[in-house]
N, C-alpha and C positions, 0 to 999 in steps of 0.2 A: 513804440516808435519803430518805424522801419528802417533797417540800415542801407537799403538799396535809395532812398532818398536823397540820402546823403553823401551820396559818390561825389558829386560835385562840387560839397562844401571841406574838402580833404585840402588842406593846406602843406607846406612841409615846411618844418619851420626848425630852427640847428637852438640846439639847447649845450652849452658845453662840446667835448667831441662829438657828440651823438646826435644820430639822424632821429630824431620821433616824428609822428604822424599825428596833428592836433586838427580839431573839425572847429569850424567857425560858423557864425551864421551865414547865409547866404548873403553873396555881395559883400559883405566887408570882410577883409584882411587881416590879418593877425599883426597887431604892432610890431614896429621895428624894435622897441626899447621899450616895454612895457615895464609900467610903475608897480611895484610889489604887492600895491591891492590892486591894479589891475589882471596880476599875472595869478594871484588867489585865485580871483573871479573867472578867470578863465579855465584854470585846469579845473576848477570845480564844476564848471559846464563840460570840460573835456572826459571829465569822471561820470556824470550821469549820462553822459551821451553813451560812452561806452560801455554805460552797463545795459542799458533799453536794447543797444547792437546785437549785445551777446545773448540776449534772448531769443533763441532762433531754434526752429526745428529740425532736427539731423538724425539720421539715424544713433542706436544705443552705443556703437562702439565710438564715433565722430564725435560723439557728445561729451565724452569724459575729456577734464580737464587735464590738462600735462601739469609736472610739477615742480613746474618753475615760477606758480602762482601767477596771480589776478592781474595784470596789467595793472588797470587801475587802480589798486590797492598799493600798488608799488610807485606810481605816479603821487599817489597820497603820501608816502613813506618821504619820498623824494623833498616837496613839496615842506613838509614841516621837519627836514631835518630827522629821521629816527634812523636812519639806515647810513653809512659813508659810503658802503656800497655798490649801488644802486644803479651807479653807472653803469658796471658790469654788469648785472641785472638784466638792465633793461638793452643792452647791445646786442644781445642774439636771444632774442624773445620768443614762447611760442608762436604766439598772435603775428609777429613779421615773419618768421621761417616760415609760415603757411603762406603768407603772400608774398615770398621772391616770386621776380620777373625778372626776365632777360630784358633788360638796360638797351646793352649796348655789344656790339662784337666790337671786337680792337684787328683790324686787317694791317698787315705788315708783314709777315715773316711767307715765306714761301716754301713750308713742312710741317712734315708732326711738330706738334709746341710740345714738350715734352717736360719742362719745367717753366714754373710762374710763382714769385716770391715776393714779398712787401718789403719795403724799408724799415728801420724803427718808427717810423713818422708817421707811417701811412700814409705819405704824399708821390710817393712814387713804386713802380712796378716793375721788375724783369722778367724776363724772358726768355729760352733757350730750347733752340730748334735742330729740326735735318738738318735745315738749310744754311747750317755753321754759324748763325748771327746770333749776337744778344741785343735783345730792343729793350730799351728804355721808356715809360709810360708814366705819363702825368696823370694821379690820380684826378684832381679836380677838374681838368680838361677832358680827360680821355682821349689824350690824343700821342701820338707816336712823339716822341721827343730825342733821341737817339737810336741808330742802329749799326751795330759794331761788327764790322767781320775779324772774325776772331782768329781765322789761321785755322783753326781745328780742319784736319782731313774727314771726320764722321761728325756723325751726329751729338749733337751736344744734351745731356741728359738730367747736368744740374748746374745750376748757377744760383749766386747770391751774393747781397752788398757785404763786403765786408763792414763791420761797426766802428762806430766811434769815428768814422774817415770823411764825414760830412755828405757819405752817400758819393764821393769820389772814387773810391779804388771797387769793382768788381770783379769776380771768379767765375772761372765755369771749370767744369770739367767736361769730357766728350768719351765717346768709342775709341778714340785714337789712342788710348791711357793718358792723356796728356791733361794738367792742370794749368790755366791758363789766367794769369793776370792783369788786367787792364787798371788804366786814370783815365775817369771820364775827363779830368781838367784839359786832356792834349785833346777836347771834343771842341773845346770854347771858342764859341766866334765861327767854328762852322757849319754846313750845313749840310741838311736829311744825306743828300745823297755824296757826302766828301766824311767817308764811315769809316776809314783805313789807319790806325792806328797801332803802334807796335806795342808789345803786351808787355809791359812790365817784369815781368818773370815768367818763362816757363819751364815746369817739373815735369820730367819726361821719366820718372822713377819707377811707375808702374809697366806693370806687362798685359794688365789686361784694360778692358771697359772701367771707367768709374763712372758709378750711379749713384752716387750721393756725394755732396759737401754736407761740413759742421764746419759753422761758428763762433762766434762766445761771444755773450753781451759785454762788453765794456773791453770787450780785446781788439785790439787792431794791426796786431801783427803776426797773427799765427789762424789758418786756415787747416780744418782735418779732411781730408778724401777717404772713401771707401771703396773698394776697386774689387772686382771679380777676380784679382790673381791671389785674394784668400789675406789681403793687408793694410790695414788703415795706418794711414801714415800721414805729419805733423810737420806743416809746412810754414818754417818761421819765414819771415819776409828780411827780417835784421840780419839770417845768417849768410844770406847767395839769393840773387835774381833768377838763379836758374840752376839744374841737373844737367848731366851726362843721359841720356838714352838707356833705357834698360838694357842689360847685354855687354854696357860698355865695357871694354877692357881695362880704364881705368876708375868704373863705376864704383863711389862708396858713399851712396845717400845712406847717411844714418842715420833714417827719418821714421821707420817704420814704429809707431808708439803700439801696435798690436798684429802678432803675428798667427794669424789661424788658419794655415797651408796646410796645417795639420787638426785641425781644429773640427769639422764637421764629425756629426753620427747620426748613423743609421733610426737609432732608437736610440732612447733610455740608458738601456741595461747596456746598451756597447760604448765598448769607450770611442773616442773622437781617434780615425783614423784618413779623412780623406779632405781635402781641398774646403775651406767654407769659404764659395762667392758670395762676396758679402754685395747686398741690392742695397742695402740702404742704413743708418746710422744718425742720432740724435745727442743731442746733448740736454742735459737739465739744465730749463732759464732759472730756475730758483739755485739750485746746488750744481754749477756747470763740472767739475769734477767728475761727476757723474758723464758713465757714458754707455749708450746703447746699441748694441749692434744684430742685423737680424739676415740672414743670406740663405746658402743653398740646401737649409735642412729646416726642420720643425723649430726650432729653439729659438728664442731670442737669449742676448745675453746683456747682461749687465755689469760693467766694470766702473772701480775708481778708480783714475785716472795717477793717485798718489802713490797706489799700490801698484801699478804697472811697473814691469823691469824697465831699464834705461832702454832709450831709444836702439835701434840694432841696424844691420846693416840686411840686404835680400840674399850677400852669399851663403846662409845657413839655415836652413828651416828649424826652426825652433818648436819644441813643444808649447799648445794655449797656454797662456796663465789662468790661472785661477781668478774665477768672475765672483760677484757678490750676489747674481742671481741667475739662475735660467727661470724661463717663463714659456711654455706649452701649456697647453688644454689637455687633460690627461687622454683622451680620446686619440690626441694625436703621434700620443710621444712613444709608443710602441708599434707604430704602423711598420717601421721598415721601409719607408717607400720613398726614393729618389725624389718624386715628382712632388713631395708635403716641401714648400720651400716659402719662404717670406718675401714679399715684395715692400712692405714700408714699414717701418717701425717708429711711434712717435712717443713720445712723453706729454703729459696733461700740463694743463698751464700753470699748477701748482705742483707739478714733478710727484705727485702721488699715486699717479697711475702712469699704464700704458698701453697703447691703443697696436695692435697685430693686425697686420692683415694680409692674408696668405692665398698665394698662386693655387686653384682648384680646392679651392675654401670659401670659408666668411671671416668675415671682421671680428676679433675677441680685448676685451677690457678687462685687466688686471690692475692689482694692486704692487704698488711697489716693494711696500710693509707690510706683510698678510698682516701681523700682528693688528694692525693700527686697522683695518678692511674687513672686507668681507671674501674676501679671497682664503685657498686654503694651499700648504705645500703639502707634496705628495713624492711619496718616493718607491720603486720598483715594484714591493709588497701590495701596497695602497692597491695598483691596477689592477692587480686580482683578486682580491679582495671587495672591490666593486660588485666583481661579479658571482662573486661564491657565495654560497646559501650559507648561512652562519648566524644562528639566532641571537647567540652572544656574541661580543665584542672585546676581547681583552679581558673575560670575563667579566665583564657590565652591561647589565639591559641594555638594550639598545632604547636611550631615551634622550629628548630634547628639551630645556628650559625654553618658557616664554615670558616674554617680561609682563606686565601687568597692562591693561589695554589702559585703564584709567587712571592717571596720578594726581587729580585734585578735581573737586567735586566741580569748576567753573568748565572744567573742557568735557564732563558728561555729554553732554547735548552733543557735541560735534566728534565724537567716537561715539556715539550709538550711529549717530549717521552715516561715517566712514565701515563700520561693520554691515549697515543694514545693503550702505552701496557694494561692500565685499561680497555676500550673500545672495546681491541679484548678480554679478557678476558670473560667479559660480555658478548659478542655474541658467545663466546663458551658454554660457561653456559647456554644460551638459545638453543643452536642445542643440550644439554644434556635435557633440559626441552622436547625436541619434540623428544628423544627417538635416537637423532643421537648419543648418546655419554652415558656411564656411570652416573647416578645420582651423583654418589660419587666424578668422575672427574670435576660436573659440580661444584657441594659445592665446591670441591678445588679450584678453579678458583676465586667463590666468595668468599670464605677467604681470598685469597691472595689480592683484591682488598679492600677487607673492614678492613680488618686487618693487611694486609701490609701495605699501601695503604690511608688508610682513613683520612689520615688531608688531603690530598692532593687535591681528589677528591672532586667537587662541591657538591650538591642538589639534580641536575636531575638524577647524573651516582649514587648516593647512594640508592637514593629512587628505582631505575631500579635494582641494585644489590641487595637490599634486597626483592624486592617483589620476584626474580627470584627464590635467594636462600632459600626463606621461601616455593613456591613452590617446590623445588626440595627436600627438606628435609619433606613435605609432602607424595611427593610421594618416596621419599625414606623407609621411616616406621621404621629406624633403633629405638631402642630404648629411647625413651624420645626427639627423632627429633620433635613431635610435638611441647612440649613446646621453643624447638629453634626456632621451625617457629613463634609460637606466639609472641616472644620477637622482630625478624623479622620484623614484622606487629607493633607491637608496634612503634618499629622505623622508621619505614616507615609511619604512620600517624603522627609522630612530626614534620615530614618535609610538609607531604600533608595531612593531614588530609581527606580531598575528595579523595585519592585517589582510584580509583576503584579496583585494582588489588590487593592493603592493604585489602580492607574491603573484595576482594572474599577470601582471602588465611583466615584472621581470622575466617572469616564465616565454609572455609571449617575443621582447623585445632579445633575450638570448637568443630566441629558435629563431630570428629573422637575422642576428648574428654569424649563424651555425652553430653555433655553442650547445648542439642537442645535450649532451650529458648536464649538462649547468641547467640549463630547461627543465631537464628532467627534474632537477631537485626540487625547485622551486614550484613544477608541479604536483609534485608527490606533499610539498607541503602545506599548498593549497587544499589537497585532497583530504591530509589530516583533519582540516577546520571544516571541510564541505564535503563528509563522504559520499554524497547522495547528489551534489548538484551535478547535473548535466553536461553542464559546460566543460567543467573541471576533470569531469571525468574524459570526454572527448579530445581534450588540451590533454593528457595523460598519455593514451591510447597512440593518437597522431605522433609523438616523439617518439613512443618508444618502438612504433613503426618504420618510422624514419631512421633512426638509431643500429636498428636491426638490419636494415637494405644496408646501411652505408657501411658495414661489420662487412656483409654480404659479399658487397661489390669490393671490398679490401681483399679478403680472402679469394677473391676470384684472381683477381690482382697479381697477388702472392705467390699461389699457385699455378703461376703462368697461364689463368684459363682463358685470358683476355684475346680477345680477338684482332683487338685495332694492332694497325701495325708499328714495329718497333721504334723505338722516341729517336733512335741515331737514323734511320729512313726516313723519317717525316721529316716531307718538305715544307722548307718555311720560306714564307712570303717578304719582300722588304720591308711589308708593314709589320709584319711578327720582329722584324729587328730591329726596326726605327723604335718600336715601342710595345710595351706590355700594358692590355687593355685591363683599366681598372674595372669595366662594368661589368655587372653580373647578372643575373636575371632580375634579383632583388633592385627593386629603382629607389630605394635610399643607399644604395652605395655601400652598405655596410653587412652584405651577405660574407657568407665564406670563400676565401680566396681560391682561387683557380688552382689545378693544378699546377702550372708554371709560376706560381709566386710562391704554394708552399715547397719545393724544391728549389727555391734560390736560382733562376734559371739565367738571373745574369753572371752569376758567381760557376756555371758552367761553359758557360761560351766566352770567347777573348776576339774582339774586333779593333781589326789593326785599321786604319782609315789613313789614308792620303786624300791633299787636297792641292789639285790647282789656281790657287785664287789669291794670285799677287795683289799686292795694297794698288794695282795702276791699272788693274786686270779693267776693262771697260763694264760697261755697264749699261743693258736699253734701260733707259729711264721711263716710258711712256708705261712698257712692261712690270719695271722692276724685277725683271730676272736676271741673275749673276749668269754670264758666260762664263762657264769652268767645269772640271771634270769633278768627280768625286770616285773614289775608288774605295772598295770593299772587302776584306778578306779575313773567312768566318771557318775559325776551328776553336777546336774542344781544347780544354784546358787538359795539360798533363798530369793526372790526379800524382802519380809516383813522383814528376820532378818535384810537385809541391810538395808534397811530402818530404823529400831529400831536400830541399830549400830550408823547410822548418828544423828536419832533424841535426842539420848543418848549422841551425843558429839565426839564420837571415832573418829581418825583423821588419814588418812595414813601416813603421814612423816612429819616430822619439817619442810620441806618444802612446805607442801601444807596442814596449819592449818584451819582450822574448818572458813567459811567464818565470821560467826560470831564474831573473834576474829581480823582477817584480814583484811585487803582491798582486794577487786576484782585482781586478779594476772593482771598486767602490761607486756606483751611481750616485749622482749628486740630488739632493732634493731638487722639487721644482716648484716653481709657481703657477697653481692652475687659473684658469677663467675664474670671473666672475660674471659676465654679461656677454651675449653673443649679438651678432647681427646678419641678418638676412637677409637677402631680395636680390643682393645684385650677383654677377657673375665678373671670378676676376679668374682667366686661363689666357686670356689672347697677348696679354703682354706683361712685363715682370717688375713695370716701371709703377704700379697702380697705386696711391696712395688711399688713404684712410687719416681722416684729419678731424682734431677738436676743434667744434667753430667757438668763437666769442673766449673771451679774457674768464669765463668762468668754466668753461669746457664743458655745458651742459648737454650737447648734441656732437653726432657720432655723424660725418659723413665718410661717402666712397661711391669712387667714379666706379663702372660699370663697362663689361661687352657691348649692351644692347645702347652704346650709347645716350643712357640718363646714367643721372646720382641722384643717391640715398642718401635720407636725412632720418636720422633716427631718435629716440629721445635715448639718453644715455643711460639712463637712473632701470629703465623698466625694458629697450629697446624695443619702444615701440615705433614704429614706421610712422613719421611725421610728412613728409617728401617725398616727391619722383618726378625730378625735372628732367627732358630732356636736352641734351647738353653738347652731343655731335652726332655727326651722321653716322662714326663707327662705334669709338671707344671715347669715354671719360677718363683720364689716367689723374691729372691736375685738382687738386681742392684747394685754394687757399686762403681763407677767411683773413679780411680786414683786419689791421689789428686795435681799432677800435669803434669801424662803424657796423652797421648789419650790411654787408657788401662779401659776398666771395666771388671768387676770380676761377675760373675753372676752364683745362684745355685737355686736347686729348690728338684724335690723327688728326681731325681741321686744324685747317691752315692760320686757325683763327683764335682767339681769346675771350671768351663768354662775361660778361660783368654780369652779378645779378642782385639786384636792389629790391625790398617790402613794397612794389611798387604795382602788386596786381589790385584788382578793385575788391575782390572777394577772396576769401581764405580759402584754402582746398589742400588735399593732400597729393594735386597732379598738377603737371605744369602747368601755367595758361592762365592759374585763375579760375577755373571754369566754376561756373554756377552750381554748387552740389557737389555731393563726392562722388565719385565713377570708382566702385570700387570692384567691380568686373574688372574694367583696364589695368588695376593696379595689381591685381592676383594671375592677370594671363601675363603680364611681365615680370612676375616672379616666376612663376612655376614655366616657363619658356627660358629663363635665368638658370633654375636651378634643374634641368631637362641637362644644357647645356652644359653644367657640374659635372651630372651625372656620366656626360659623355666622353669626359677626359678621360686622354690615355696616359700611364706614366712611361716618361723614356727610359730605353736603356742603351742607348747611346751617350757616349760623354758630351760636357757641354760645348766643348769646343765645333763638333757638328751642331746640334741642334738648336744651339742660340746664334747661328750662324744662317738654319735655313728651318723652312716649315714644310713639312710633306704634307701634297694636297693631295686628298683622294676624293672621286667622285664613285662613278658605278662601280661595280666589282671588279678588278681586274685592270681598272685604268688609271693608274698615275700621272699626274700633273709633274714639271718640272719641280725642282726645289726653288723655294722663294726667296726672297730675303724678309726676316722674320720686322715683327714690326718694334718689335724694344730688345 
């Protein structure tokens, strides 16, 4: 039976919360109140119908199922009672994720939408803009139903109903630092355009931007904000309508529930010495105690909320407290680099995970409890260790247990089939290795086998899948692929340790590292196993080539034999000040750093900056450029004062006292990835979130530069979606909280609804007949081009979240802008 027949017999019909999609005969209707053996007889036509649908021809990767099972099998479940489930289930389903459609846009607000949140009801929607308002949105209508000017002088960048208050009392916060409280009830009996209301309470406590509110289900009188001045602070409603201004002279909000002014690091191995802007902050719906926070460095943190010290006051910078987790991708947590920072941090709908997702990055899913996961902690040692040739381990083979593929003789049938589909997988993956097929189609293949797939599979099919997929992520070069391939190789020597195809892929993924001497090892022990082959021997030869210039060019160095002229004469550009370029020749981003990053070249230079740009200073709107000066003034740090500073005792922060007084700082364990995600591009703004859709958290989205969002399956991250979403950026995701419905905004002026409502399934917007998976690979690798391109600043934030330097040909600079989040 054809499914294109039956476009027109697509009813929609409300089953409980939930929106499903039931097919009727043609001409007649789906009862209004159908009798219990009418409603039988019906989903049991609704079951054979879609299973005849899903019979369809698609290419091999289109074809595999996700694993969130059969629709109709779940429709069956439902139907006789075997699942309580089912609900959740079936709300953010494959089979509908493929077919969102854009519904409807919601017009109203006149700027960036920058926040958009649900009620507990899901009957209603907010919203918070440039353009100071918060709108009010009637789910079932779609239609504007309030819209509040809220006072705020900037942009407003999060807002949410307070609970338990009947969807009465809401919050925003803005750029102005200011949290801000409204009662829709002083709205009643007016109308759209009579919006002027006085706000309930305002906390003027903060110094910087807040870009995030927290919650708590079943609370209604206490609101947390997250602010860029490095302090999340807990704002009862019972205790004061309102704060003093930060600065005041008789300012004592003693509100601040976590202090991390002191709180940010570099890396790992350093301990926390500077400022963490925190962008964003979550709370657990299951265990709200719990709290998350993720800002201007690599780390997310994890705190209990019981163990936190008493509330404080801002006149004292306090040392972090002690968290109950950090969570980085070990890849990340030794970079060093200003510009690795978090943009959203969320918790899973059962708080056992949580979802990262980072400014000139990807998307990463962790485990709360490695213990209880598949998540692993890692600490200092661990990252070098990654990458050093070491056939023993602690002195133990390096070996892996696997559990048993079969455990009772009725599920044979259906694990020989799951292996034999493992098996062709894998040899797709390798005609992608020889250039028959897409890099990117062949990684999907091996995801799906090692991530779908993986208790199931033996030894032989793991170790085969991962040497594949660590080569094909080699020569794919996407950003930070190398570091996947090494962990790859990692895995694939617990099982074989000799393996040859382990030790060429680590051999090759060091040397595109720089790591020639680490290369070298791993080739020389390749060479043990393979003294004769060609290759190996060539991979040998090349490093230790390479090895020996770079000796070469050292000692030229050294010897003063160098020609370029001296580092205190070199002239430097505004864009060498504005920022230190991450790219290298290597286009996965993860060659050897430049000379000016391994010399520390912000830690040589000290830029004083002045700024003319009063809070009233005007402003062309049509432009969007700040009238006002910027001043610049660039010298060399005094190596001897520092010196006479430290030898005198002076010390940067409570947190990193004077060793003398101290012990040696202790690096804390961390929590690495379990699952990554790719395609989109998040640099252009700091506002971008990454969100669980549906009540079971089975899918992984995040808005996007190129104006669409990605839909990913969570379990395997495979790429399900690519809608697109604005004209510029997607920042906004926010899934229904019970139907298959998200809400997503970004710089349009506008608010996107998007409902299972295209005719045909696809992995692109629109619906389109068939997959177009050309268009879906030139929007990644134009996404991650764009990765590649970022530069990190070293300019403090107060400049550069303030303005964007535009450059075009060589030599010309554009004014400074004002930045978009």
């Amino acid at each position: 039976m054809d499914g294109k027949n039956h476009e027109d017999d697509v009813v929609k019909a409300k089953t409980s919360s939930l929106s499903v999609y039931c097919y009727a005969n043609p001409g007649q209707a789906c009862p209004a109140q159908p009798s219990p053996t009418d409603s039988l007889h019906f989903f049991t036509s609704v079951t054979q119908l879609f299973k005849s649908i899903l019979i369809i021809s698609v290419p091999e990767m289109e074809s595999l199922r996700f694993h969130d099972g059969n629709i109709t099998d779940l429709i069956d479940s439902r139907i006789l009672g075997l699942r309580s489930d089912i609900t959740h289930s079936l709300q953010v389903h494959s089979s509908m994720v493929r077919r969102l459609f854009l519904e409807r846009e919601l017009e109203g607000h006149r700027g960036c939408v920058n926040a958009v949140a649900w009620n507990s009801e899901g009957s209603l929607l907010i919203s918070g803009s440039d353009d100071t308002q918060i709108n009010i949105w009637s789910y079932s209508s779609r239609k504007l139903l309030h819209s509040i000017e809220t006072g705020h002088s900037t942009n407003i960048f999060c807002t949410k109903f307070v609970p338990e208050t009947s969807d009465e009392l809401v919050v925003s916060g803005a750029g102005d630092a200011e949290v801000r409280l409204f009662n829709l009830s002083r709205l009643s009996g007016r109308g759209l355009d009579e919006n002027m209301i006085t706000p309930s309470a305002i906390f003027q406590c903060h110094t910087r931007r807040v870009k995030k509110l927290a919650v708590e289900v079943g609370n209604p009188n206490v609101v947390w904000s997250a602010s860029e001045d490095g302090t999340l602070r807990q704002h009862d409603f019972r205790e004061g309508a309102s704060c003093p201004p930060a600065g005041s002279s008789h300012q004592e909000c003693r509100n601040i529930l976590l202090d991390l002014r002191w709180g940010a690091k570099k890396s790992l191995a350093d301990p926390p010495k500077q400022s963490l802007a925190l962008k964003s902050c979550d709370l657990s719906f299951t265990r709200p105690h719990l709290l998350l926070v993720g800002g201007s460095d690599a780390f997310a943190r994890l705190y209990d909320r019981r163990m936190l010290p008493p509330l404080s006051s801002s006149e004292k910078k306090l040392p972090p407290p002690p968290c109950v987790s950090y969570f980085c991708p070990m890849h990340l947590s030794d970079r060093g680099r200003s510009s690795i920072h978090l943009t959203h941090v969320a918790f899973s709908p059962n708080s056992e995970e949580v979802l990262l997702s980072y400014s000139g990055e990807h998307v990463y899913l962790m485990d709360v409890n490695p213990a209880t996961g598949s998540s692993m902690r890692y600490t200092v040692g661990d990252i070098t260790k990654l990458t050093s040739f070491a056939p023993i381990l602690n002195g133990v083979e390096l070996q892996q247990s696997f559990p048993r593929v079969c455990s009772n003789g009725s599920s044979k049938g259906h694990v020989a089939a799951r292996l034999d589909k493992c098996r062709k997988l894998i040899q797709f993956a390798g005609k992608s290795l020889k250039g028959e097929t897409s890099s990117y189609d062949g990684i999907e293949a091996c995801n799906e086998v090692l991530d779908g797939h993986g208790h199931e599979i033996g030894p032989s099919l793991m170790l085969e899948c991962l040497c594949i997929r660590a080569a094909l992520l080699l020569k794919r070069k996407w950003k930070n692929d190398v570091h996947m391939a090494i962990r790859d190789c990692y895995r694939a020597r617990k099982i074989n340790s000799s393996s040859l195809k382990a030790l060429l892929c680590m051999s090759e993924a060091l040397f595109q590292l720089g790591k020639h001497k680490e290369a070298l090892d791993f080739a020389f022990a390749a060479q043990t196993l393979a003294p004769s082959d060609s290759e190996v021997l060539e991979k040998v030869e090349n490093i230790k080539n390479l090895i020996a210039a770079a000796e070469a060019e050292k000692n030229k160095t050294t010897n003063g034999g160098s020609n370029s002229e001296p580092r205190s004469a070199r002239l430097l550009s505004l864009s060498d000040i504005l920022y230190r370029s991450e790219a290298n020749s290597d286009a996965s981003q993860d060659g050897p750093r430049s000379e000016r990053e391994d010399s520390d070249y912000d830690e040589e230079l000290e830029l004083d900056f002045e700024t003319a740009l009063p809070e009233d200073e005007g402003r062309d709107i049509e432009s969007n450029v700040l009238h006002g000066s910027l001043n610049l003034r660039i010298h060399r740090r005094d190596d001897a004062n520092m010196e006479t500073g430290r030898a005198n005792g002076s010390c940067e922060s409570p947190a990193s006292s004077c060793q003398n007084d101290k012990a040696p700082y202790e690096p804390e364990a961390v929590t690495d990835m379990k699952q990554r995600y790719v395609g989109h591009c998040n640099v252009g703004t700091d506002i971008k979130q990454a969100s669980f859709l549906g009540q079971r958290g089975e899918y992984i989205a995040s808005g996007s530069d190129d104006g669409r969002w990605f839909i990913w399956e969570k379990r395997t991250g495979r790429l399900v979606k690519i809608l697109h979403g604005d004209d510029a950026v997607v920042n906004c995701i926010q899934c229904h909280p019970f139907d298959c419905v998200v809400a997503t905004s970004g710089i349009d002026n506008t608010i996107k609804i998007w409902t299972p409502s295209a005719s045909v399934p696809s992995s692109v917007a629109g619906g389109a007949a068939g997959p177009e998976t050309s268009d879906v690979l030139d929007a990644m690798e134009n996404n991650q081009r764009r990765l590649s391109q970022s530069r990190e600043a070293i300019l403090p934030f107060e400049i550069l979240e303030r303005f964007r330097m535009h450059e075009f040909a060589e030599g010309s600079l554009h004014p400074f802008e004002c930045t978009q989040s």
